[in-house]
C-alpha positions as CSV (number, residue, x, y, z in Angstrom):
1,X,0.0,0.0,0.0
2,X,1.5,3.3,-0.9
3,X,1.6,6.0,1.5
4,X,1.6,9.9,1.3
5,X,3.7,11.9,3.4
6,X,3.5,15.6,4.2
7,X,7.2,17.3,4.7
8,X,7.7,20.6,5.7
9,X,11.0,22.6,5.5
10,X,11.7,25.2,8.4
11,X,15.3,26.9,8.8
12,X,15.6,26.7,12.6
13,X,19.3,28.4,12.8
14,X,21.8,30.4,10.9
15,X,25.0,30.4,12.7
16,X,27.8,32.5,11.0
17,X,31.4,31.8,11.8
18,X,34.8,33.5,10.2
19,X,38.0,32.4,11.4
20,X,41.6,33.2,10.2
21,X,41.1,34.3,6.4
22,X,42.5,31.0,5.1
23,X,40.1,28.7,6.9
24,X,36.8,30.5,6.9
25,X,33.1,29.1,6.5
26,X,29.7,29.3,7.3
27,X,27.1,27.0,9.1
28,X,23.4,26.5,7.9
29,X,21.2,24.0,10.4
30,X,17.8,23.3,8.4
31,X,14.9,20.8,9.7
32,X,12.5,18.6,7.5
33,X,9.4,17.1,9.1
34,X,7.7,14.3,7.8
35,X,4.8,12.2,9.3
36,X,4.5,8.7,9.2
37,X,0.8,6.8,8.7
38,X,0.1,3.9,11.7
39,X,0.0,0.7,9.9
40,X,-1.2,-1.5,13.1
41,X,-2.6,-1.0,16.4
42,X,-2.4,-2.8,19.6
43,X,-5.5,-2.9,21.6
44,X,-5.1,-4.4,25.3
45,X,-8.0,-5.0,27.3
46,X,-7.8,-6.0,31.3
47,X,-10.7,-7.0,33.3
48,X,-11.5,-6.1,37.4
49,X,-9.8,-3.3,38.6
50,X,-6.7,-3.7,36.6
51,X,-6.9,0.5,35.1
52,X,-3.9,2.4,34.7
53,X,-3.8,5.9,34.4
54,X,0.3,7.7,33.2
55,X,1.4,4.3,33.8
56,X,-0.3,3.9,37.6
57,X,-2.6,1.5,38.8
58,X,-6.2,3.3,40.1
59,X,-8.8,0.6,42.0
60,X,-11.8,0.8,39.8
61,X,-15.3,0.8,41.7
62,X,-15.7,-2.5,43.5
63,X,-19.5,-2.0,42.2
64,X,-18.5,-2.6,38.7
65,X,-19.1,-6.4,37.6
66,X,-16.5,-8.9,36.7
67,X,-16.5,-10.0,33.5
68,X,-14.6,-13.4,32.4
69,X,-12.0,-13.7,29.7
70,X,-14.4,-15.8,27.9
71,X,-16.9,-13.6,27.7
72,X,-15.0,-10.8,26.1
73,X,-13.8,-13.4,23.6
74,X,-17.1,-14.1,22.5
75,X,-18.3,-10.4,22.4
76,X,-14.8,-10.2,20.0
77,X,-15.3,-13.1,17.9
78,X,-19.1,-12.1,17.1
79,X,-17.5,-8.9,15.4
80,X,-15.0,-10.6,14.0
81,X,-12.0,-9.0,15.6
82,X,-8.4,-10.7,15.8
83,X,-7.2,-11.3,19.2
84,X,-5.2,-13.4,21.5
85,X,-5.2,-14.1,25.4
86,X,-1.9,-12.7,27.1
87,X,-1.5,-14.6,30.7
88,X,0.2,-13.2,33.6
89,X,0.9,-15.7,35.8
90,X,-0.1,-13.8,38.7
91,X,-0.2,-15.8,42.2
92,X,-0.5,-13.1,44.3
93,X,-3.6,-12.5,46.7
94,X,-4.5,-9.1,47.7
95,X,-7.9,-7.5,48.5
96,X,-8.4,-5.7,45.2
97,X,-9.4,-8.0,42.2
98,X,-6.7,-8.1,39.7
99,X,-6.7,-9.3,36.0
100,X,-4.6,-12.8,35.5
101,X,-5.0,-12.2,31.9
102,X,-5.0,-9.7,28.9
103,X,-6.4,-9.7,25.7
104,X,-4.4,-8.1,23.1
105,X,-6.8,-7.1,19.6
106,X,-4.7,-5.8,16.3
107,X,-6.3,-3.9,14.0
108,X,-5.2,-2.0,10.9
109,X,-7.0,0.9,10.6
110,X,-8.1,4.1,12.8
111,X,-11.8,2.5,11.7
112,X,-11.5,-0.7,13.1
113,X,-10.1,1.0,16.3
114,X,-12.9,3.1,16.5
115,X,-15.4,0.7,16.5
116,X,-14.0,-1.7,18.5
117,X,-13.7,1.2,21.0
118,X,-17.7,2.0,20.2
119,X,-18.1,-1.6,21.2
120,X,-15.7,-1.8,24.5
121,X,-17.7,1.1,25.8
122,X,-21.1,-1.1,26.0
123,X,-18.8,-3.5,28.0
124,X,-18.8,-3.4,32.1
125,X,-15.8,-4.2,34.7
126,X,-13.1,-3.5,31.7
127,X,-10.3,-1.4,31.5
128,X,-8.5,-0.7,27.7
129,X,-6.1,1.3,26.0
130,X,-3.6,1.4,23.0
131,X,-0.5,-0.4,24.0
132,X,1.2,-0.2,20.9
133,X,1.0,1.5,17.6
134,X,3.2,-0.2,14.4
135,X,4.1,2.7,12.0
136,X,5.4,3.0,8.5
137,X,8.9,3.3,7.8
138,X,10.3,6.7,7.0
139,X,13.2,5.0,4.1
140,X,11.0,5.6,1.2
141,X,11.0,9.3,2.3
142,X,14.6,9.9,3.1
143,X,16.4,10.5,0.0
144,X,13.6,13.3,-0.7
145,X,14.3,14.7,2.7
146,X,18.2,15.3,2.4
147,X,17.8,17.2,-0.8
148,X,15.5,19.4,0.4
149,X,17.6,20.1,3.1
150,X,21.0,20.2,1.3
151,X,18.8,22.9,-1.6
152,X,17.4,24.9,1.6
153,X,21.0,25.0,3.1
154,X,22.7,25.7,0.0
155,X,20.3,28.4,-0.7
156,X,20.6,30.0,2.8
157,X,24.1,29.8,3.4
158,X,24.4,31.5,-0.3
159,X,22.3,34.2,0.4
160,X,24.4,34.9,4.0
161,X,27.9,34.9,2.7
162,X,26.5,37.0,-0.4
163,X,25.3,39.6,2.4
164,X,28.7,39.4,3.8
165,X,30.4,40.6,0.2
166,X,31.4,36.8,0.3
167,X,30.6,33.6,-1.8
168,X,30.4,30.3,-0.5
169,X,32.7,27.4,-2.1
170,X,32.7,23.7,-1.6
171,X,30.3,21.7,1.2
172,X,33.2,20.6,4.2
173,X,30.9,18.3,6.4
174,X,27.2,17.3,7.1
175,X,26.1,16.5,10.5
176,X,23.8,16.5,12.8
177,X,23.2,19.0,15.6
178,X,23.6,18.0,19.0
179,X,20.2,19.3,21.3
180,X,21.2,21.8,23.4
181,X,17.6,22.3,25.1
182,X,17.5,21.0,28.4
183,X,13.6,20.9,28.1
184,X,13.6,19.0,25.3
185,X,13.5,15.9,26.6
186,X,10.9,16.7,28.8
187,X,8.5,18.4,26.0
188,X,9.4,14.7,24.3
189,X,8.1,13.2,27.1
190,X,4.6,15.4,27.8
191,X,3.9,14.5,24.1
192,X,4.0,10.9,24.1
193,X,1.9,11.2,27.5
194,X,-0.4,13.4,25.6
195,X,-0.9,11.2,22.5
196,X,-2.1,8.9,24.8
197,X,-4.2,10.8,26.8
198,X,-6.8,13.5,25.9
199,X,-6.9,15.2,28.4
200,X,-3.2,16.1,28.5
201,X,-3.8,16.4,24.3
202,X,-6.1,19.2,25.0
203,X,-3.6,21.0,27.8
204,X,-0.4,21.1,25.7
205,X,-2.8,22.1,23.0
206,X,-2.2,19.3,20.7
207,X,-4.2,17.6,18.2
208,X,-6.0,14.4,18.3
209,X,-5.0,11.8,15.6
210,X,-2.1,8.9,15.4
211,X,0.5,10.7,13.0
212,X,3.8,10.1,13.9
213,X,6.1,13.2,13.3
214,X,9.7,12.5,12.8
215,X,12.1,15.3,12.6
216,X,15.3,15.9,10.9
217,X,18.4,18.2,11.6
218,X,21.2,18.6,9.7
219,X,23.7,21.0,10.2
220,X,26.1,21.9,7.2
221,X,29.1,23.5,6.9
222,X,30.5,25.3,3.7
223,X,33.6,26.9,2.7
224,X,33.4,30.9,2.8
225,X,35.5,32.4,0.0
């Protein structure tokens, strides 16, 4: 199945740098985004009080009913979803009721995931979420992506040393840029909680869907002459 990707090119730097007049150059840093389709999702449903919520366990309502394993799987197998039984293996005896098994449902498609959600909702003394999400590879988009960023580069680092009363020469190196937010991985981390979670979606401001965006930074160097 072919898929479309949408790529966006944003300079996020110029850094200009002249040494000693033999060894002088200039340093572009460009960004391309692309986002990646989901190809598979991994649906995990518990029963009793087995809910999580940012990766802790909450006691669900000791008033909800308990429904068995079984049960579920005929619900599933009526509308014809793909599923298997995950077992824990759990021997330990505590007050609350705990789940000894999961059952894990792949599907293909955002539709399929919604109406099995639609379906799980009609469902009493469950807990579910998205435990995984499979999505397509970025390879086919790659070679597109560095020459947009080598044109945009090449382009901007042109029109700087041109600015400078100086022309730019030969490309000396291609890397990329090391992060030098300390936030950064912090933001990284709020917005994988938040694609999980609509209610942290909606206070980070972020919108609802299952793209996967994948940045990338390169920083190039040319020679100034």
């Amino acid at each position: 199945m072919t898929h479309k990707t949408i790529i966006t090119a944003a300079i996020l730097l110029f850094s200009f740098r002249l040494h000693a007049q033999t060894n002088k150059f200039i340093e572009v840093m460009v960004s391309d985004t692309i986002s990646l389709k989901p190809l598979e999702f991994t649906y995990k449903i518990n029963t009793g009080n087995d809910a999580t919520f940012l990766g802790m366990n909450t006691e669900r309502d000791n008033t909800d009913p308990i429904i068995s394993i079984n049960n579920i799987k005929r619900i599933l197998d009526k509308n014809s979803f793909k599923y298997r039984v995950e077992t824990k293996g759990n021997y330990d005896i505590v007050p609350t009721r705990t789940a000894d098994s999961s059952i894990l449902i792949t599907l293909t498609s955002d539709t399929s995931l919604e109406r099995l959600y639609k379906l799980l909702l009609t469902i009493k003394g469950i807990a579910g979420k998205i435990s995984n999400v499979k999505y397509e590879s970025d390879s086919p988009y790659r070679a597109n992506i560095y020459k947009r960023l080598y044109s945009q580069a090449h382009s901007d680092a042109k029109m700087l040393a041109t600015i400078s009363g100086n022309a730019i020469g030969q490309l000396i190196s291609v890397e990329e840029p090391k992060e030098s937010d300390p936030y950064s991985g912090y933001m990284d981390m709020f917005k994988k909680m938040a694609s999980n979670n609509n209610m942290f979606a909606e206070l980070f401001g972020m919108e609802d869907g299952f793209m996967q965006v994948t940045v990338k930074k390169l920083l190039f160097k040319f020679e100034l002459k």
